[in-house]
C-alpha positions as CSV (number, residue, x, y, z in Angstrom):
1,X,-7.1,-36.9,-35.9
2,X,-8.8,-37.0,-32.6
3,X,-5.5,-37.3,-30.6
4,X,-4.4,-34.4,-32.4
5,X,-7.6,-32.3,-31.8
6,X,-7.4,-33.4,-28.3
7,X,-3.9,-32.1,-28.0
8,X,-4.5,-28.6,-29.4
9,X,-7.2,-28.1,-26.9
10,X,-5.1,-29.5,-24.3
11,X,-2.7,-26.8,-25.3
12,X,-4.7,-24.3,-25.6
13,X,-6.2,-24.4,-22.3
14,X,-2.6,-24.7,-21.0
15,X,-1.8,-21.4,-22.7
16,X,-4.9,-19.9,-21.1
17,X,-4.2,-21.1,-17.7
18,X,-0.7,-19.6,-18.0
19,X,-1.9,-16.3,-19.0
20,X,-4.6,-15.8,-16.3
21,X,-1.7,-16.8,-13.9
22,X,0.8,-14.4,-15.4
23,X,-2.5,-11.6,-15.3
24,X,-3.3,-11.9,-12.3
25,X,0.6,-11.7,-10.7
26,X,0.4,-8.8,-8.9
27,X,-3.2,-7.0,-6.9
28,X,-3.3,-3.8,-5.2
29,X,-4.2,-4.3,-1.4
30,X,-3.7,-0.7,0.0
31,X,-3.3,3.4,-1.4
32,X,-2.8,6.3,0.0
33,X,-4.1,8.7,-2.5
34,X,-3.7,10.1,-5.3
35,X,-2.5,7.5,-7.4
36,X,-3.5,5.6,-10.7
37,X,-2.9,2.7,-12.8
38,X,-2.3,3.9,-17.0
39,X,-2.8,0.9,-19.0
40,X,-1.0,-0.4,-22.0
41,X,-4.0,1.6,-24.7
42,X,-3.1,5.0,-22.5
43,X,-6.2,4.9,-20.2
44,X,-5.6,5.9,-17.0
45,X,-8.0,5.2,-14.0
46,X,-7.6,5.8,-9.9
47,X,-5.3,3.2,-8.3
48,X,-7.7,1.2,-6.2
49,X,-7.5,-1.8,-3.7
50,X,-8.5,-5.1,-4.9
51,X,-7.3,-4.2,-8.9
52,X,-5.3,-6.5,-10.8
53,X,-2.7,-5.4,-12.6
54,X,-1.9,-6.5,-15.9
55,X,1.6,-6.9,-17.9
56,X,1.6,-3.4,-19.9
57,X,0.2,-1.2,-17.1
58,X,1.9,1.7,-14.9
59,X,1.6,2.5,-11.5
60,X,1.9,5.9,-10.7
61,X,2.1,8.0,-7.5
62,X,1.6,11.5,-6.8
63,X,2.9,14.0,-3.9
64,X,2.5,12.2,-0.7
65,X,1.0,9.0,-1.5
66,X,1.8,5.1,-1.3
67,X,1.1,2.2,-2.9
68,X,1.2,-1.5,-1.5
69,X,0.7,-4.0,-4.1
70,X,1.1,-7.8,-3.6
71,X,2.8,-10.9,-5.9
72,X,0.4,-14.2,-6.0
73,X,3.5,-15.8,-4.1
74,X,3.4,-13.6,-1.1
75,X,5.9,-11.1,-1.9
76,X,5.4,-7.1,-1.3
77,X,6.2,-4.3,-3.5
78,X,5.5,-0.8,-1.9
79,X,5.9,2.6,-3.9
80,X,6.3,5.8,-2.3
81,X,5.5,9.5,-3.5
82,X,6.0,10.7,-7.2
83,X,6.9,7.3,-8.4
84,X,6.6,5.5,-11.4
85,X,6.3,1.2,-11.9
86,X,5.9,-0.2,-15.2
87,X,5.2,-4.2,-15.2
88,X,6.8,-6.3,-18.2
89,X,6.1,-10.0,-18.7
90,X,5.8,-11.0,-15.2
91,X,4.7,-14.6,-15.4
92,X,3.5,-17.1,-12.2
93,X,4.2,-20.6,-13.7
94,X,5.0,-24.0,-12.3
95,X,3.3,-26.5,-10.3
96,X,2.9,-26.5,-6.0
97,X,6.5,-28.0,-5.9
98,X,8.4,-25.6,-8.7
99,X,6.7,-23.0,-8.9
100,X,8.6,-19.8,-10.2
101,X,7.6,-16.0,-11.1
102,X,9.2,-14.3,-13.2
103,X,9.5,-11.2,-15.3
104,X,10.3,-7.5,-14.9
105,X,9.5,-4.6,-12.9
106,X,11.0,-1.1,-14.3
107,X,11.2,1.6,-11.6
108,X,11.0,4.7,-14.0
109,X,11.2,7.8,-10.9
110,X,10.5,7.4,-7.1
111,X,11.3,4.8,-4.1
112,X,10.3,1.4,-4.4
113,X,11.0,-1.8,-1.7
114,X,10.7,-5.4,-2.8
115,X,9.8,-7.4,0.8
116,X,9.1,-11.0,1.6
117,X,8.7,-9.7,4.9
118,X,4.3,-8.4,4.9
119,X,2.4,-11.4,3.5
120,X,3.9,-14.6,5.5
121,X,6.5,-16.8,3.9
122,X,6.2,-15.9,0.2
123,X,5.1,-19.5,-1.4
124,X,7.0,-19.7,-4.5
125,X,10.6,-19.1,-6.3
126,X,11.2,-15.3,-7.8
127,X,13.1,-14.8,-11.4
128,X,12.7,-11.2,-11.6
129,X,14.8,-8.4,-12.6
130,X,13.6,-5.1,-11.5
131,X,15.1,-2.1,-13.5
132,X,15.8,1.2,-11.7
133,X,16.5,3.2,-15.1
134,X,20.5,2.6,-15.1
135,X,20.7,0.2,-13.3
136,X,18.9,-3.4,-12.9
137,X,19.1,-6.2,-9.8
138,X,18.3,-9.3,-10.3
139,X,16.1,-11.4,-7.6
140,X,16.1,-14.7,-6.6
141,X,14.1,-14.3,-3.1
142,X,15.8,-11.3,-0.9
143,X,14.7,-8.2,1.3
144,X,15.8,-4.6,-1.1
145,X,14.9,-0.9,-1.1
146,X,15.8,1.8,-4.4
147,X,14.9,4.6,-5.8
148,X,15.6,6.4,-9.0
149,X,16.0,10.7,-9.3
150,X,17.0,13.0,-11.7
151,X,20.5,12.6,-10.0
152,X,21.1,9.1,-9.1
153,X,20.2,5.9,-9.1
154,X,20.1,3.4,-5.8
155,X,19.8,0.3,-4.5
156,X,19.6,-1.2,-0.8
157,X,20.1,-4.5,-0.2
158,X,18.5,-5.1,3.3
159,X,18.6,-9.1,3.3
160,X,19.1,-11.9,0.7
161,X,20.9,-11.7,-2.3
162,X,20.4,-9.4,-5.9
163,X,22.5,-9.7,-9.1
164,X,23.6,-5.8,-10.0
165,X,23.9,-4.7,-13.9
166,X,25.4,-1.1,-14.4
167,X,26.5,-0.5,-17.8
168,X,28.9,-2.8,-18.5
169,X,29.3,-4.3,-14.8
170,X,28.0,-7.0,-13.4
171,X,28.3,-7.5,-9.9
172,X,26.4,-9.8,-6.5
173,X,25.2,-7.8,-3.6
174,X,24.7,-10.5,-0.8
175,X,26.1,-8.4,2.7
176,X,22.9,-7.6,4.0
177,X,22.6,-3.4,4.9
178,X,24.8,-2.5,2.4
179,X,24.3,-0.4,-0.5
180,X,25.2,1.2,-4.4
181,X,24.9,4.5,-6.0
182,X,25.1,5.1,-9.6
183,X,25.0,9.1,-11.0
184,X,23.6,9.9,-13.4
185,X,26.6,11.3,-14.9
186,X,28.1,7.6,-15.1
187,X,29.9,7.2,-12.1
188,X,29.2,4.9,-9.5
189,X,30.4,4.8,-6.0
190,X,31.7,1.1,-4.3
191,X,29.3,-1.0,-2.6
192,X,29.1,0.2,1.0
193,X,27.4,-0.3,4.5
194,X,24.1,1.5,4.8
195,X,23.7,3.6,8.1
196,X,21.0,2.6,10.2
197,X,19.8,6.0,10.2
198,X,19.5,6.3,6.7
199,X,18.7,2.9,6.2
200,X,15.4,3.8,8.4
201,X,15.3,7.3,6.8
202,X,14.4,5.4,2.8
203,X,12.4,2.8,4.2
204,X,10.2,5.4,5.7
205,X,9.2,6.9,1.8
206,X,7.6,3.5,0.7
207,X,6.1,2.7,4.3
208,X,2.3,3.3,4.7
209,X,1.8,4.9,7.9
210,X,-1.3,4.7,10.3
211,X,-4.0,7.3,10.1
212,X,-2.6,8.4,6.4
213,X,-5.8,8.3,4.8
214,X,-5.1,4.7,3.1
215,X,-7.6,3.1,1.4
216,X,-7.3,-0.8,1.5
217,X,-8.9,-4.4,0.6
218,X,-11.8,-4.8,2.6
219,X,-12.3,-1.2,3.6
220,X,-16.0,0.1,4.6
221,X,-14.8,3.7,5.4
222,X,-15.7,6.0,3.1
223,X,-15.6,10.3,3.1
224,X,-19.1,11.4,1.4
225,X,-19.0,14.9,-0.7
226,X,-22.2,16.2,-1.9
227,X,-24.1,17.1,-5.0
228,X,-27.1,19.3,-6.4
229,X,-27.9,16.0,-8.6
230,X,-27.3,13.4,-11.1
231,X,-25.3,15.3,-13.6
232,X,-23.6,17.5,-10.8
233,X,-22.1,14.4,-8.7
234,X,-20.9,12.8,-11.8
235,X,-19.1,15.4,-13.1
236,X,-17.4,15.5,-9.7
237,X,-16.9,12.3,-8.9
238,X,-15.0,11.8,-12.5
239,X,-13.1,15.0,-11.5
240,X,-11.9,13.2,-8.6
241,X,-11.3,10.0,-10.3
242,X,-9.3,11.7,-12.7
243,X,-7.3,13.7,-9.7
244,X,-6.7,9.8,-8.8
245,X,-9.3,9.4,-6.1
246,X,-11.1,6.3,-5.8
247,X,-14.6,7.9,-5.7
248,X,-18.2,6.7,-7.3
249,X,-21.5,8.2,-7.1
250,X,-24.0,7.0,-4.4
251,X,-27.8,7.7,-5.0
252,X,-30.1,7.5,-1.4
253,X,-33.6,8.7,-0.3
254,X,-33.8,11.8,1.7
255,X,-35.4,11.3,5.3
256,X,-38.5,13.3,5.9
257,X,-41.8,13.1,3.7
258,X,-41.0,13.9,0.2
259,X,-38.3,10.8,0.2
260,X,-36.8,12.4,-2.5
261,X,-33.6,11.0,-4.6
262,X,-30.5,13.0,-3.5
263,X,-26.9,12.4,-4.5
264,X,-23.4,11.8,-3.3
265,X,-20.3,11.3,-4.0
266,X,-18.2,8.6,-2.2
267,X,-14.1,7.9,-1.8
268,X,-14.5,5.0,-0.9
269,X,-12.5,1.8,0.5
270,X,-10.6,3.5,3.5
271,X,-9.1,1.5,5.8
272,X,-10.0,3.3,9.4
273,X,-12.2,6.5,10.9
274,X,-8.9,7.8,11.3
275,X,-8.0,7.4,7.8
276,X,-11.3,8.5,6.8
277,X,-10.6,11.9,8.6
278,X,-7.0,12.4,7.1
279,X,-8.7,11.9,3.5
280,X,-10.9,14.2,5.0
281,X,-8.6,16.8,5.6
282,X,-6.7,16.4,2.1
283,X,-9.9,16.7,0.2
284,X,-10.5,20.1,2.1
285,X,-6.9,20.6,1.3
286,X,-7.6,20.2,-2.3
287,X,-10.6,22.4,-2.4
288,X,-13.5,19.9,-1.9
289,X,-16.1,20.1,0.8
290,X,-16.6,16.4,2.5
291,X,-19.7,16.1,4.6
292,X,-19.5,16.0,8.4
């Protein structure tokens, strides 16, 4: 009887230490707002640097922004503008020497890359299928760009090697720079060289470029917004939060003899004083008046 309780915990903890692995896949390490993670319940909070994302959440971009997130094995997946990136049973299992993730990434609307090519030499083998509405690519450790429209599916292979599913055909894509288009409509056009102007042209949507008001891991920049009080900046710092800014209230002392408690209200996290001032410039865009 002891053996057998001994085993069950044994398992148990095994389970456990499988799930924290599998929930902890893939971390956000830089934004350019807005954006925001929706959860599994349908709460939906600002997309922030540092958060871990969990099998049942969506990402989600809005006009202009970027998203960088990061696999636990070193590989990159960036988002561009209006996109949308639901996460399905991605799992990171396996010991040092065969260590695999796997699981599913569906790519609902926008531009998307999957890159080995931002962290260093990624640090474990990759079983993942990432679904692009009509059309899913199988990965097994490569270098690819896509995007899904209200017209078209597509999808880029820039270097490695993907596994294609479009309706009923099943097809490898292993010349590097070459591409496939499937409409909407049903039709799908042959594999083909990518141009190296167009090629350069996509990977421009899902790059995050300097001085874009990016927020990222281990950020101390911040753009300040001020309030009458208490009730005043929380109200708009959770009107910003729900806009998908990452912003928080910030209570200080007032210089001069009173010392009294004033209030503001922080986006926090930006990676730069030049991506402080872009943010800067967007809030003022947006209607908000940031400090300085």
């Amino acid at each position: 009887m002891m053996r057998s309780l001994l085993f069950t915990v044994l398992s148990v903890l095994l389970m456990c230490t499988v799930a924290v692995a599998g929930a902890r896949t893939l971390t956000v390490e830089a934004v350019v707002s807005p954006a925001w993670v929706e959860h599994a319940g349908g709460a939906r909070e600002p997309l922030v640097p540092g958060a871990v994302l969990r099998n049942g959440d969506r990402v989600l971009t809005g006009s202009g922004a970027r998203a960088l997130l990061r696999m636990a094995e070193g590989s990159a997946v960036k988002l561009g503008e209006n996109a949308s990136l639901g996460i399905d049973r991605l799992v990171d299992k396996g010991g040092t020497a065969g260590r695999i993730v796997s699981g599913a990434l569906d790519v609902a609307q926008g531009a998307f890359r999957f890159t080995t090519r931002v962290f260093g030499a990624p640090r474990a083998s990759r079983d993942l299928n990432i679904r692009i509405v009509t059309v899913t690519a199988g990965i097994r450790g490569t270098d690819l760009w896509g995007k899904s429209s209200t017209e078209r599916d597509v999808v880029c292979l820039i270097e490695g090697r993907i596994f294609v599913q479009h309706q009923d055909q099943a097809f490898t894509m292993q010349d590097p720079l070459s591409f496939f288009i499937a409409g909407r409509d049903g039709k799908r056009q042959p594999v083909a060289p990518v141009p190296a102007a167009q090629l350069q042209e996509w990977a421009t949507e899902t790059e995050i470029a300097p001085a874009s008001g990016a927020s990222r891991r281990g950020g101390t920049h911040r753009v300040s917004l001020a309030a009458t009080d208490e009730g005043a900046a929380a109200t708009l710092a959770g009107k910003l939060r729900t806009a998908g800014y990452p912003a928080r209230v910030r209570a200080y002392r007032a210089d001069g003899a009173d010392g009294s408690l004033r209030y503001a209200v922080d986006v926090i996290g930006l990676g730069s004083a030049e991506d402080a001032a872009q943010m800067a410039g967007a809030l003022r865009k947006a209607g908000y008046s940031p400090q300085g």
